[in-house]
C-alpha positions in Angstrom: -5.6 16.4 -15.1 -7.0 17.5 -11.6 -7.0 21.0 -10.7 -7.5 22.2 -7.7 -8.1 26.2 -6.8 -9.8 25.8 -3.8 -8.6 23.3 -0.8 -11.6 23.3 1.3 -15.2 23.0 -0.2 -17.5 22.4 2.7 -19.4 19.8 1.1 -18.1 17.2 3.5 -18.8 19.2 6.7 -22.0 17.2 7.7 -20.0 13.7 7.4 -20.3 13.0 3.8 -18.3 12.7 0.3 -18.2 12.7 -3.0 -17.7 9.4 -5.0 -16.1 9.7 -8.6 -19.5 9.0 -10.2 -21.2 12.1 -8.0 -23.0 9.5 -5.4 -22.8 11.4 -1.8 -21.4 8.5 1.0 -20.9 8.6 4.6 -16.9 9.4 5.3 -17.0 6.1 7.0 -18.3 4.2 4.8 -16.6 1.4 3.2 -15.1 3.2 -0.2 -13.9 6.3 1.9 -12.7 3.9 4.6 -10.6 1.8 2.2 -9.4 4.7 -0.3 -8.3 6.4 3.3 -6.1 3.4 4.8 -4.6 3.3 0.6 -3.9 6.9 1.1 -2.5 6.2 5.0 0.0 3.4 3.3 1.1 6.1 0.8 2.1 9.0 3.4 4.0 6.1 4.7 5.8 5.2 2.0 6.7 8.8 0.8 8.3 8.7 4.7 10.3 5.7 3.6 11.7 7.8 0.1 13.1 9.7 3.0 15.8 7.1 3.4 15.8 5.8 -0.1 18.2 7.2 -3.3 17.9 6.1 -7.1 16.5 3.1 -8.4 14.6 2.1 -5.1 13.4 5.6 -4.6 12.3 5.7 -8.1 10.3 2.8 -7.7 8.8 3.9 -4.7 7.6 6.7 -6.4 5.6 4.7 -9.1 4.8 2.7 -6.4 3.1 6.5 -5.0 1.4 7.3 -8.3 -0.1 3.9 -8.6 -1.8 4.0 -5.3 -3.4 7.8 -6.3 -4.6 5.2 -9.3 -5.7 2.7 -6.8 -7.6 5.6 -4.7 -9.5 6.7 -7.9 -10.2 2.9 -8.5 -12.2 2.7 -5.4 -13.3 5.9 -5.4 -15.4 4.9 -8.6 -18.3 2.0 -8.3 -19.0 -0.4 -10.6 -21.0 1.8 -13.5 -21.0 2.9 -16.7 -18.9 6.1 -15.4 -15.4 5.8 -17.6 -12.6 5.1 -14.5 -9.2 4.8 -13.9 -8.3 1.7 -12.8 -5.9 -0.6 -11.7 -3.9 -2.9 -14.6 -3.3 -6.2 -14.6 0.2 -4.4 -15.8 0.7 -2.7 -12.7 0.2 -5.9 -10.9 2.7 -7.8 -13.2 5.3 -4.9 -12.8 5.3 -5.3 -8.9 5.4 -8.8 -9.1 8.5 -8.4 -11.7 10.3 -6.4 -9.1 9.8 -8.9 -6.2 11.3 -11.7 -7.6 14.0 -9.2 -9.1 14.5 -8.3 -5.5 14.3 -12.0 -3.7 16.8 -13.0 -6.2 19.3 -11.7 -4.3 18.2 -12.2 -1.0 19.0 -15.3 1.1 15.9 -17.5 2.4 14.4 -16.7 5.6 15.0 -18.9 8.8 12.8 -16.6 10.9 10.3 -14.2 10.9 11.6 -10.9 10.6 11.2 -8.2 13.5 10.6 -4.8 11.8 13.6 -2.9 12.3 16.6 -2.6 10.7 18.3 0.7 8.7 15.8 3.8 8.7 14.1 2.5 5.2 13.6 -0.6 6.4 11.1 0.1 9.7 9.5 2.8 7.3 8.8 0.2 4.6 7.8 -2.6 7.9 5.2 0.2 8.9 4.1 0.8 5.6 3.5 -2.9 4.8 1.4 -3.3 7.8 -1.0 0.2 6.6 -1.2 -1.9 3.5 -2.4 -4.8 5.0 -4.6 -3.0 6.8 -5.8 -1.5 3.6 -6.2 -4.5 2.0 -8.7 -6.1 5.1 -10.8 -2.9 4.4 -11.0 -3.7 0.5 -11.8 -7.2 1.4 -14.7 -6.3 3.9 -15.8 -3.6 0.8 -15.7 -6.7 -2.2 -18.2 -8.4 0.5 -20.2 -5.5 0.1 -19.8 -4.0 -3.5 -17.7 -5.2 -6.7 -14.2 -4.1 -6.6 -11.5 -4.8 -9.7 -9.8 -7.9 -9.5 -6.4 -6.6 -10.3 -7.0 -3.5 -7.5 -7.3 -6.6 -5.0 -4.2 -8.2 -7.0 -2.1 -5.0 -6.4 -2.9 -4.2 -2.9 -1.9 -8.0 -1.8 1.0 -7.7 -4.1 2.2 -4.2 -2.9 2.5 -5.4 0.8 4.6 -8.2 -0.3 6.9 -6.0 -2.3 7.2 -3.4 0.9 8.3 -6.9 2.8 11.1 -7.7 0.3 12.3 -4.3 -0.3 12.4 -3.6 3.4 14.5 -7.0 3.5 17.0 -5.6 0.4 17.6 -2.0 2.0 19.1 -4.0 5.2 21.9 -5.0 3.2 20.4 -7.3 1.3 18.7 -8.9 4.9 22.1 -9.1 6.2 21.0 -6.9 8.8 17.4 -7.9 9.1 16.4 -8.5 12.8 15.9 -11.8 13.1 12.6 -13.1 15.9 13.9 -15.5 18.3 10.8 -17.7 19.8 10.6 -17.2 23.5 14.0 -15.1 23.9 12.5 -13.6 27.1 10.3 -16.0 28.1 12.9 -17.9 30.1 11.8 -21.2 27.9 14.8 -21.3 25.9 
């Protein structure tokens, strides 16, 4: 378990941090960069739990802990250190939960503006951090190895966000639906 006595440690103050396996890295560089936007997509979704109650919030909440596992995932090279690491389980559970979830959901006939009840544009706006996240893991894996199933969850996740998002709005009844060229007088 982590403990933590003291917040600030001034061993970053020149630009630099600490990998899992004790390697010193520029803050900018690609693991800090991608572990960041993964942390970025969590604030977001702990914002969303705002507006959530029961099972949804409770899945949002492994949802949380598995991106602190996804963090110490990239956090930690490829070596020999021992790591915490993303399942193929944790994969398979999201997946599980989307097609629970787009079970009862209508097909689309439109893109969807993000919008909708207070979860919903949380969820939209943490989708789009995870996406985010997910470009910066893909420009690391050209760089570095990552895990397979970390790749496998961060895609995954952003599709689950998308499908939650579209089950808080009443089951996308009151999804905000784009209409093509609305106010581009071509219509």
């Amino acid at each position: 378990m982590v403990k933590l006595n003291k917040i600030y440690t001034r061993t970053g103050d020149s630009g630099d941090t600490s990998l899992v396996d004790g390697r010193r890295v520029a803050k900018h560089s690609g693991r800090p960069a991608a572990f960041g936007e993964v942390d970025e997509a969590n604030s977001v979704i702990g914002l969303a739990r705002l507006h959530c109650d029961g099972a949804f919030d409770e899945m949002l909440g492994r949802i949380q802990n598995d991106l602190f596992d996804l963090g110490a995932d990239l956090a930690t090279p490829e070596s020999d250190t021992p790591a915490l690491r993303i399942t193929d389980d944790q994969v398979t559970r999201l997946e599980t939960e989307i097609d629970a979830m787009n079970a009862n959901l209508q097909p689309l006939t439109s893109f969807i503006l993000p919008g909708g009840s207070a979860a919903a544009a949380w969820l939209h706006l943490a989708r789009t951090v995870t996406r985010r996240a997910e470009r910066k893991m893909t420009e690391l894996g050209s760089e570095e190895v990552l895990s397979e199933p970390a790749m496998r969850y961060i895609n995954r996740l952003s599709d689950h966000l998308f499908v939650l998002a579209r089950t808080l709005n009443d089951g996308g009844k009151t999804d905000i639906l784009w209409r093509p060229g609305q106010n581009s007088g071509q219509n």
